[in-house]
C-alpha positions as CSV (number, residue, x, y, z in Angstrom):
1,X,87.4,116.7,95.4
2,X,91.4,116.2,95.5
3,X,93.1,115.6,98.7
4,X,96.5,115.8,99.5
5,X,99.0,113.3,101.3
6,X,97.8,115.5,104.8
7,X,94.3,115.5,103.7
8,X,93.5,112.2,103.3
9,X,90.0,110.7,104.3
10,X,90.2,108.2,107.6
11,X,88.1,105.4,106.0
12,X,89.7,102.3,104.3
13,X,88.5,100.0,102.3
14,X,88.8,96.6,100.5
15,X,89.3,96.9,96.7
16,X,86.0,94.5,96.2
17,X,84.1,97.7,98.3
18,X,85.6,100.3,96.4
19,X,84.2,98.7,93.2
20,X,81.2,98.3,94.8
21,X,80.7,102.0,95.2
22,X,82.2,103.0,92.3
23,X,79.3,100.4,91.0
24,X,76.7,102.1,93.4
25,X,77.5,105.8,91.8
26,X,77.3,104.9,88.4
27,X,73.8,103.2,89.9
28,X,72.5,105.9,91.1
29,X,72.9,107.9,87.6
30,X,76.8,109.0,86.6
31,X,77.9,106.8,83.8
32,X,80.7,105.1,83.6
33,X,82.2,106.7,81.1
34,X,81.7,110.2,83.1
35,X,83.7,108.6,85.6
36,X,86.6,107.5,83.8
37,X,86.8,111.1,82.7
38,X,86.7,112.3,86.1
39,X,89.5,109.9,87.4
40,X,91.8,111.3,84.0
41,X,91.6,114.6,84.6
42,X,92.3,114.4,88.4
43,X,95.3,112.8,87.6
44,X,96.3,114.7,84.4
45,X,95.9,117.8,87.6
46,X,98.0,116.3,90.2
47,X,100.6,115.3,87.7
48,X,101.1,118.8,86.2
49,X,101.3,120.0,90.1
50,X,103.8,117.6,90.7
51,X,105.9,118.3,87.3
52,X,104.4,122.1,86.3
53,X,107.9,122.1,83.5
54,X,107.2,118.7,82.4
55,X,105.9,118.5,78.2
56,X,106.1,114.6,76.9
57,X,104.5,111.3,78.5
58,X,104.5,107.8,78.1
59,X,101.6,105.6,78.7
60,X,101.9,102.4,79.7
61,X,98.2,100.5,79.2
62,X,97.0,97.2,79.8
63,X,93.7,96.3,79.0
64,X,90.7,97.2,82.2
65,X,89.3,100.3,83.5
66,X,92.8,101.3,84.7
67,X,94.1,101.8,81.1
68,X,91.1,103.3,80.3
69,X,92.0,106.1,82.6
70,X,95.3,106.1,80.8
71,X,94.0,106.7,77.2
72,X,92.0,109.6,78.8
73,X,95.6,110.7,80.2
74,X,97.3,110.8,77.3
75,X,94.1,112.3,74.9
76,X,94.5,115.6,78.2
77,X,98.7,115.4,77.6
78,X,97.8,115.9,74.0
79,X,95.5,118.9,74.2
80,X,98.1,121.1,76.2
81,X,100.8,120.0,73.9
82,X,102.8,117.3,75.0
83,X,104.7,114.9,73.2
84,X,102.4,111.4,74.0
85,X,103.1,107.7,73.3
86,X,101.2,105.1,74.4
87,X,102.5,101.8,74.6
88,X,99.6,99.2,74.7
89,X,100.8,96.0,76.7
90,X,97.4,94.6,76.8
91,X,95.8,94.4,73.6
92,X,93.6,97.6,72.8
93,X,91.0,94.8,71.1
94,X,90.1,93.3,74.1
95,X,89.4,96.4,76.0
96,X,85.4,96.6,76.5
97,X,82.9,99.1,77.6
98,X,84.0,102.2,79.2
99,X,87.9,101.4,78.5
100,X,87.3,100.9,74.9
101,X,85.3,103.9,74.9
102,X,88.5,105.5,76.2
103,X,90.7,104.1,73.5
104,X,88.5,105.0,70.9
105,X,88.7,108.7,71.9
106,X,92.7,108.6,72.3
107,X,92.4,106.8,68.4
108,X,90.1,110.1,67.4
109,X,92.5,112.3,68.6
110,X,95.1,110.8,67.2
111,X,97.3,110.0,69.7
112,X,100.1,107.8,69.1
113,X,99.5,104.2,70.1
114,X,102.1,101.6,69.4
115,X,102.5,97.5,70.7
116,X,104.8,98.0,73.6
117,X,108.1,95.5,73.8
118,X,111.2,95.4,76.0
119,X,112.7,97.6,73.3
120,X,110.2,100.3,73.6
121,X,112.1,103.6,75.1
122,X,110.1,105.8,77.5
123,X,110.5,109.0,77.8
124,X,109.3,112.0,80.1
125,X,106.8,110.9,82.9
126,X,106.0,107.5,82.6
127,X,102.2,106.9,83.2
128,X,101.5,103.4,84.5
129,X,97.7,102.4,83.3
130,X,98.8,98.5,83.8
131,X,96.8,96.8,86.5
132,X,95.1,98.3,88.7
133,X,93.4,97.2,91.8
134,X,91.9,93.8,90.5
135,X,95.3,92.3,90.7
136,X,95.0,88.8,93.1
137,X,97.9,87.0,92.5
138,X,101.6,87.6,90.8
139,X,101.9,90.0,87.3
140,X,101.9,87.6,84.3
141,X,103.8,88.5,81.2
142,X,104.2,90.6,79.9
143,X,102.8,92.7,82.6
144,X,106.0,91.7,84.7
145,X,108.4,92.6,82.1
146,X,106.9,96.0,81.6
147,X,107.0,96.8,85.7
148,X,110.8,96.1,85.5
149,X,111.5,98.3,82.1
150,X,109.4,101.2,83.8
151,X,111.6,100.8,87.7
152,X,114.6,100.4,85.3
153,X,114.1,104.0,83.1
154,X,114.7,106.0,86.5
155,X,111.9,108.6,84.9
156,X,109.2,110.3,87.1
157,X,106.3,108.0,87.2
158,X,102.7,108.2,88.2
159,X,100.5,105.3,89.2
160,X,97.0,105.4,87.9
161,X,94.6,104.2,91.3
162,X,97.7,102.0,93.0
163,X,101.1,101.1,92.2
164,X,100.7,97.9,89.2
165,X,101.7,95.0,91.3
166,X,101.3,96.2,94.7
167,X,98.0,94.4,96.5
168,X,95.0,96.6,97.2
169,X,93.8,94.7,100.2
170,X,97.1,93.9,102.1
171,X,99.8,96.4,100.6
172,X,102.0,92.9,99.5
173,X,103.8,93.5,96.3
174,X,102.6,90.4,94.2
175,X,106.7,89.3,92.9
176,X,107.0,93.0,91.0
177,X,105.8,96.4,91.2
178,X,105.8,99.7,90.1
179,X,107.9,102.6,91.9
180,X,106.1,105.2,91.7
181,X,106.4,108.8,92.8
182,X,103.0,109.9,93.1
183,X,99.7,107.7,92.7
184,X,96.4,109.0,92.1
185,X,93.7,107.1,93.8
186,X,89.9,107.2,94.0
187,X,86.3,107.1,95.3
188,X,87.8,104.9,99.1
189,X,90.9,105.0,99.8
190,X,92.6,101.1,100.3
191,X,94.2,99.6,103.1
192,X,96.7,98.3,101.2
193,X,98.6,101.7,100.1
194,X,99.3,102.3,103.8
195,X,101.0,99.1,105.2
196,X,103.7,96.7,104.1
197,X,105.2,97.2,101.0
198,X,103.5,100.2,100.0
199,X,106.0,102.7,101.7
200,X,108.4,101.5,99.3
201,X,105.7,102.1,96.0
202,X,103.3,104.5,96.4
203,X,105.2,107.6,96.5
204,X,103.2,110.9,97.0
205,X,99.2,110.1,97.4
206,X,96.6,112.2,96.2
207,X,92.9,111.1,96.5
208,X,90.1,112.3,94.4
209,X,86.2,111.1,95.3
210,X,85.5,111.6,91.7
211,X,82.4,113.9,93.5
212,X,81.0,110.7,95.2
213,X,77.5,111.7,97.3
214,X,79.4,111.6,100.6
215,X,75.8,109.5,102.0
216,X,77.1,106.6,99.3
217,X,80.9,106.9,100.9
218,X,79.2,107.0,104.6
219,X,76.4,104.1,104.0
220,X,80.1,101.6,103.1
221,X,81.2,99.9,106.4
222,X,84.9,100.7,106.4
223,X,87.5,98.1,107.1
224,X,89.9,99.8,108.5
225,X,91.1,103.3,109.6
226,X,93.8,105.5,109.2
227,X,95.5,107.5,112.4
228,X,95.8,110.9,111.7
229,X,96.1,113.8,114.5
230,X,92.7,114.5,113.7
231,X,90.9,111.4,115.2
232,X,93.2,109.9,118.0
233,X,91.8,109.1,121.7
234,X,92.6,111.6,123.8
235,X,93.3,111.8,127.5
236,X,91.6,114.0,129.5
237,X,93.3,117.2,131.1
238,X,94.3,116.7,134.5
239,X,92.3,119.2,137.3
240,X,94.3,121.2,139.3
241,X,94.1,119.6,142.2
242,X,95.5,115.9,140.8
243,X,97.9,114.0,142.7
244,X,100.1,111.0,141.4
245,X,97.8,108.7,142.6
246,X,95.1,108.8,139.8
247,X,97.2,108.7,137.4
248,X,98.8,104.3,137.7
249,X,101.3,102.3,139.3
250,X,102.9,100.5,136.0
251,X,105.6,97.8,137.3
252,X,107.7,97.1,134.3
253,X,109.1,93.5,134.3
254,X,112.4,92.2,132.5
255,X,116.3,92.9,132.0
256,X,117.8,89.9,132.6
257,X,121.6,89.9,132.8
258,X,123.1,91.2,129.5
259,X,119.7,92.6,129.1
260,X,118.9,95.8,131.4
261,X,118.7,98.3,128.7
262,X,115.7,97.3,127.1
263,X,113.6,97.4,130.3
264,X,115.2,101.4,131.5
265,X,113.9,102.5,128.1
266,X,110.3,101.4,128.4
267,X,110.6,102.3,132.0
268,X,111.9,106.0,131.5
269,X,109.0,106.0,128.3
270,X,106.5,105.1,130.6
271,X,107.5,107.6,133.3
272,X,107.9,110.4,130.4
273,X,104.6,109.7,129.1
274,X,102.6,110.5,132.2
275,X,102.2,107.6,134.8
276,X,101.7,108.3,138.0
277,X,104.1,105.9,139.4
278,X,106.9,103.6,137.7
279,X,108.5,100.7,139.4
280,X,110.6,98.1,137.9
281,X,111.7,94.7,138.5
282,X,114.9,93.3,137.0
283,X,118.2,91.6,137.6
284,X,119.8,92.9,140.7
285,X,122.9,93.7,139.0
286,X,121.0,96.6,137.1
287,X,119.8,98.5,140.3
288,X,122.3,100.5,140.2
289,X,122.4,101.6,136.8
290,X,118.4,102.1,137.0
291,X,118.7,104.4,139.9
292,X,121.3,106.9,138.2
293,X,119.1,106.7,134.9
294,X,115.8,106.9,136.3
295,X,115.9,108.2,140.1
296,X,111.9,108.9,139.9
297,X,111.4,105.0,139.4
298,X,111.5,102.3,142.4
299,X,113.5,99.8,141.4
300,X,113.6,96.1,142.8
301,X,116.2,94.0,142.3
302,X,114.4,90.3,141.5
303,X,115.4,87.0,141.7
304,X,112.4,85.2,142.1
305,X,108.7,85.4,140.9
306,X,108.3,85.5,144.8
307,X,109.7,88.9,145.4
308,X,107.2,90.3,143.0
309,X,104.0,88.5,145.0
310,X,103.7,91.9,147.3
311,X,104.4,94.5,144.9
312,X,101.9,92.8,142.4
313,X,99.0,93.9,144.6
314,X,100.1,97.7,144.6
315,X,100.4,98.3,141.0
316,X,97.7,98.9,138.5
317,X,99.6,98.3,134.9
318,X,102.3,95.6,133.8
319,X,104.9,95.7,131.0
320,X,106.4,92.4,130.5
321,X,108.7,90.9,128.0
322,X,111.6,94.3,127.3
323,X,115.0,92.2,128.2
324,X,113.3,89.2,129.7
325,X,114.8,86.7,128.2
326,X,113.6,83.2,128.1
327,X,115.7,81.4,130.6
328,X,114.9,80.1,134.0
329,X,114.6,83.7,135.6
330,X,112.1,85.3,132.6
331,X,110.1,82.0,133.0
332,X,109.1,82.3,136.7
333,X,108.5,86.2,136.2
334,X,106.1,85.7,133.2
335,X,104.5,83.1,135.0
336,X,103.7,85.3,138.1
337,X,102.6,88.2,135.6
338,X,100.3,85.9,133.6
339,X,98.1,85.3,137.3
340,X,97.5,88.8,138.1
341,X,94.3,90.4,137.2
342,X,95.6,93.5,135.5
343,X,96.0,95.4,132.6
344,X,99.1,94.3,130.7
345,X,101.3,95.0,127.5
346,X,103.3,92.1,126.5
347,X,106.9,92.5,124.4
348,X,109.8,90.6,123.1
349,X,110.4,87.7,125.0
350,X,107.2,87.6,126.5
351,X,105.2,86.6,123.0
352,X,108.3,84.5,122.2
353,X,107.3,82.4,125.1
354,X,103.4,83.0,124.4
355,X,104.1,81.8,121.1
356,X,105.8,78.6,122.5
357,X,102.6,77.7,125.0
358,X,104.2,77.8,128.4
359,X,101.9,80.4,129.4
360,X,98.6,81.6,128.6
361,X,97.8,85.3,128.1
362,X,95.2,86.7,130.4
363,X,92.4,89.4,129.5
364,X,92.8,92.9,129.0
365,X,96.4,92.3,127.4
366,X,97.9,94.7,124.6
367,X,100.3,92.8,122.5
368,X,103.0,93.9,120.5
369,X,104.6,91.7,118.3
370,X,106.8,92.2,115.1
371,X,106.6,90.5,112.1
372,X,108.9,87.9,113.1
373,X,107.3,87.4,116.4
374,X,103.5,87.6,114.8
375,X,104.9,85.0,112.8
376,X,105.5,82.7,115.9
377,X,102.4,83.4,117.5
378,X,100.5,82.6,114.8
379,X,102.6,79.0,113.8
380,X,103.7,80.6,110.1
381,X,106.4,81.9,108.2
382,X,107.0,85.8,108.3
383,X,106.6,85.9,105.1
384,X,103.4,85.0,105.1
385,X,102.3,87.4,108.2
386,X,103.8,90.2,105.6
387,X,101.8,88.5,102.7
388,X,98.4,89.6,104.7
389,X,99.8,92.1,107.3
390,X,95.9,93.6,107.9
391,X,94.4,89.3,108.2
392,X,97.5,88.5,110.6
393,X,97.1,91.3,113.2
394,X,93.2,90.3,112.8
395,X,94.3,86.6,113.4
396,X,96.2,87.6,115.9
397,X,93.9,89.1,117.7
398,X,91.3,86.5,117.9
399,X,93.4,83.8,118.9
400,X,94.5,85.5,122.0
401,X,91.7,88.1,122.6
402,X,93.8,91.1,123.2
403,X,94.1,94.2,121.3
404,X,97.3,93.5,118.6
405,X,99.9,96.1,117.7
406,X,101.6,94.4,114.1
407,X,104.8,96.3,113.9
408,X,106.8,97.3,110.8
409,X,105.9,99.5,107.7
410,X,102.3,100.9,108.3
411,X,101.6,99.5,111.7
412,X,98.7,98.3,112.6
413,X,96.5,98.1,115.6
414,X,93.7,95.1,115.5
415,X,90.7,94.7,118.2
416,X,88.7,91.6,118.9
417,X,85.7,93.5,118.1
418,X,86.8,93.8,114.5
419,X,88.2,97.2,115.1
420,X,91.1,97.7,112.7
421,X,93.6,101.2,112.9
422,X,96.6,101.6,110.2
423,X,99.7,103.8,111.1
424,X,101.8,104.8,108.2
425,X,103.8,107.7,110.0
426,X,107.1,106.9,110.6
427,X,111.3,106.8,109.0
428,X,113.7,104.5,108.2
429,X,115.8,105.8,110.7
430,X,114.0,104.3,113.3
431,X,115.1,100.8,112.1
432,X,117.4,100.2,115.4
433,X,117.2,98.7,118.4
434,X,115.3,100.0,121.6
435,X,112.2,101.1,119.5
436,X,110.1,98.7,120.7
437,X,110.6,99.1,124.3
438,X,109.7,102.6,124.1
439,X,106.8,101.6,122.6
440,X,105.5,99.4,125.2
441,X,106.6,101.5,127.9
442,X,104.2,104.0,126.0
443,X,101.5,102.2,125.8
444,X,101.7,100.9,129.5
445,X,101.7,104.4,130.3
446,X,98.7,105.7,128.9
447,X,96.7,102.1,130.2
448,X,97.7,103.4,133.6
449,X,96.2,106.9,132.9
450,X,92.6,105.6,132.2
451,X,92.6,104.6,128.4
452,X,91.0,101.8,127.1
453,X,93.0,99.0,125.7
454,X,92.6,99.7,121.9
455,X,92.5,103.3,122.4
456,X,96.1,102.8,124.0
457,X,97.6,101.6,122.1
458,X,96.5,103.6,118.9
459,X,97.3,106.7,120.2
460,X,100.7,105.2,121.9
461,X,101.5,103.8,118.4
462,X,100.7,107.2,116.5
463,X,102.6,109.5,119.0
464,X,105.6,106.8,118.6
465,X,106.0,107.2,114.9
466,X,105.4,110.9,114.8
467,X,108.0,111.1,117.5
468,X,110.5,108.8,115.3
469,X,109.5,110.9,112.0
470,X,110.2,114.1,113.9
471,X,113.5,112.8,115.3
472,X,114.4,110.6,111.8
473,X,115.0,113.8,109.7
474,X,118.2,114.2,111.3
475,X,119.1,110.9,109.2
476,X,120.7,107.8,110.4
477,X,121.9,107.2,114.1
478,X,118.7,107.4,115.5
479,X,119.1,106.4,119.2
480,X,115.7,104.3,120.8
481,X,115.9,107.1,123.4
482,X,115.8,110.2,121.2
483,X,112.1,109.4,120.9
484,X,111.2,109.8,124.4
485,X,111.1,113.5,124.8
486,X,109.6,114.1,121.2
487,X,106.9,111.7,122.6
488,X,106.7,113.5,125.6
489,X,106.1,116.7,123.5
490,X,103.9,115.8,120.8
491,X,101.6,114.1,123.9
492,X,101.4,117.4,125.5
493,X,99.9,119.2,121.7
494,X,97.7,116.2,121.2
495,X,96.3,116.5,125.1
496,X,97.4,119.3,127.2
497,X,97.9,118.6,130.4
498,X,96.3,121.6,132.1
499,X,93.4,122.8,130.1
């Protein structure tokens, strides 16, 4: 059955497991050839949703299943009376089994087929049948050349299964892809349309199981998850009775001089997002200023590791890194975090230094690194933690043993268990400053209120981009801060307070 872009399974998959089941169905008795058809007319239906005036198509076809699914396209176009062209760019004499089937039925019908070549015009909606899924490494010609003339024809274009060029397994785009404005995807939904690149490519998403026995789609071990409001942790509603007590002591650690902003965001998220108690430790010259922003918070002023020996043993959460900074100061107070046996979100300068080994992470950590800083942790270039966004916040995660928010475009949240969670909520007006210290303010929060490490941070992570999506359709200027009482708010739908 179809699904819409708010409808969407939660299961992910690699694109070698989605052949597999795709393999498994035609197995257990639908032909191939039945589900070509299928995957056509699904997308022949969401295309005529999308553009109901719409009367001529171009068909761009390479030479697999996905042009298959193209010729099928373009024979349903032609039935209701469009104008159809296809443009073969892979040669329709290599096509075999099911795909030539598909030709052959476009060439009964007599659809228009012609060689396609730089010169080729397109008009209408442009169908892209190029590449599908089985792409591994960067479009040869003249695939390449025929992404760039369909991004350069500024025409409404579909995507048959995913965006040609764009990585089913990690969301990379392999040196070109297709812009499209809706894809039509099938059987499992892949990781890779969710994270990375794929904001950028995918457009509008509509699924279609091509009437897969749900037992097949359930029996598939699923790689990966996507967030939806629908299957987040939860916390518990509070009883009447409650008191601020039960409910965490985080002590929020950073601000060095130049640097106290960063730590009263994550300090007034944290408070806004339910802990019990917030204290903070930072330069002494930001007392002040902490006070008159956040009066509910005890504030110390620090200037040594020492002065935080006494408070360490009243708290039950830290948040370390927002406004550290990596000088003498940030050192000592890492250090001193580091050796107390509590739950703890490291940020910013904390993973720089992490990354640098002068101090080692301890147990029951949440980390929370952006690409750059993944990058560091790991010993590579960013460019390669975006190459494989899903296999870095894994890496990531086994090397230190701590549950791994990767941030950026489809964040995602990786467990040492294997547990993976993708996150593509969010707007581009949330690309400023101050984000990420609401995040881990966020997440310290909800640590302090019960929830387990990986459960934290998905739900702090999900209730974060929401919160920037809500507060991004206003458009640019997006202030870090803005987020904290939509975060506040959307927390209260997800888990009321009082039941």
């Amino acid at each position: 059955m179809p699904h819409t872009k708010d409808e969407l399974p939660d299961a992910l998959y690699s694109a070698a497991q989605v052949r597999a089941l795709d393999a498994s169905l035609i197995a257990a008795g639908t032909p191939g050839f039945e589900l070509m058809q299928r995957a056509a007319r699904a997308t022949w239906r969401a295309m005529v949703r999308q553009w109901p005036t719409a009367n001529e198509l171009s068909v761009l076809a390479g030479h697999g299943n996905n042009a298959g699914d193209g010729y099928l396209v373009a024979v349903l176009a032609q039935r209701a009376g469009w104008s159809v062209r296809v443009l073969a760019v892979g040669e329709p004499q290599r096509l075999q089994g099911d795909a030539a089937l598909a030709h052959a039925q476009a060439v009964s019908e007599k659809a228009v087929i012609e060689t396609w070549s730089a010169q080729s015009p397109l008009r209408g909606i442009v169908l892209d049948a190029l590449l599908g899924t089985g792409l591994t490494g960067e479009a040869r010609e003249p695939y390449g050349s025929a992404i760039d003339a369909i991004n350069a024809a500024e025409l409404p274009v579909v995507s048959v299964d995913i965006p040609s060029g764009l990585c089913a397994d990690t969301g990379h785009i392999l040196g070109c892809a297709v812009r499209a404005d809706l894809t039509v995807t099938f059987i499992g939904l892949k990781l890779g349309l969710f994270t990375g690149d794929a904001a950028d490519v995918v457009g509008a998403l509509v699924f279609n199981d091509l009437h897969a026995d749900p037992p097949l789609l359930d029996a598939a071990p699923a790689i990966g998850r996507r967030l939806t409001a629908n299957n987040l942790p939860s916390l518990a509603a509070r009883a009447p009775a409650s008191h601020k007590g039960k409910f965490g002591h985080v002590l929020l650690i950073g601000g060095d001089r130049g640097l106290g902003g960063a730590i009263l965001l994550s300090a007034q998220s944290a408070l806004r997002s339910g802990a019990g108690m917030v204290s903070v430790a930072t330069r002494s010259e930001h007392v002040l200023a902490a006070l008159a922003r956040i009066p509910e918070a005890m504030v110390l002023g620090t200037s040594s590791a020492n002065q935080l020996m006494g408070l360490l043993q009243k708290v039950s959460v830290l948040v370390v890194g927002p406004g550290l900074g990596q000088a003498a100061w940030g050192r000592s107070l890492l250090s001193a975090a580091a050796n107390a046996p509590l739950p703890q979100v490291w940020d910013a300068d904390a993973l720089n230094m992490l990354a640098e080994d002068r101090v080692a992470l301890p147990k029951n950590c949440v980390i929370t690194p952006h690409p750059g800083e993944a990058a560091r942790l790991l010993g590579i270039s960013t460019g390669q933690v975006q190459a494989d966004r899903p296999g870095a916040a894994h890496a990531l995660s086994k090397k230190y043993t701590a549950v791994v928010v990767l941030k950026g475009a489809g964040s995602l949240i990786a467990s040492p268990d294997g547990r993976l969670a993708v996150c593509h909520q969010g707007h581009p007006a949330m690309a400023t400053a101050g984000l990420g210290d609401v995040l881990a303010g966020l997440v310290g929060a909800l640590l302090a209120q019960g929830m387990a490490t990986f459960d934290a941070a998905c739900l702090a992570v999900w209730l974060h981009a929401n919160a920037g999506e809500q507060q991004g359709k206003s458009g640019r200027g997006l202030a870090a801060s803005d987020l904290i009482p939509a975060i506040r708010q959307l927390l209260e739908e997800q888990a009321p307070c009082l039941k």
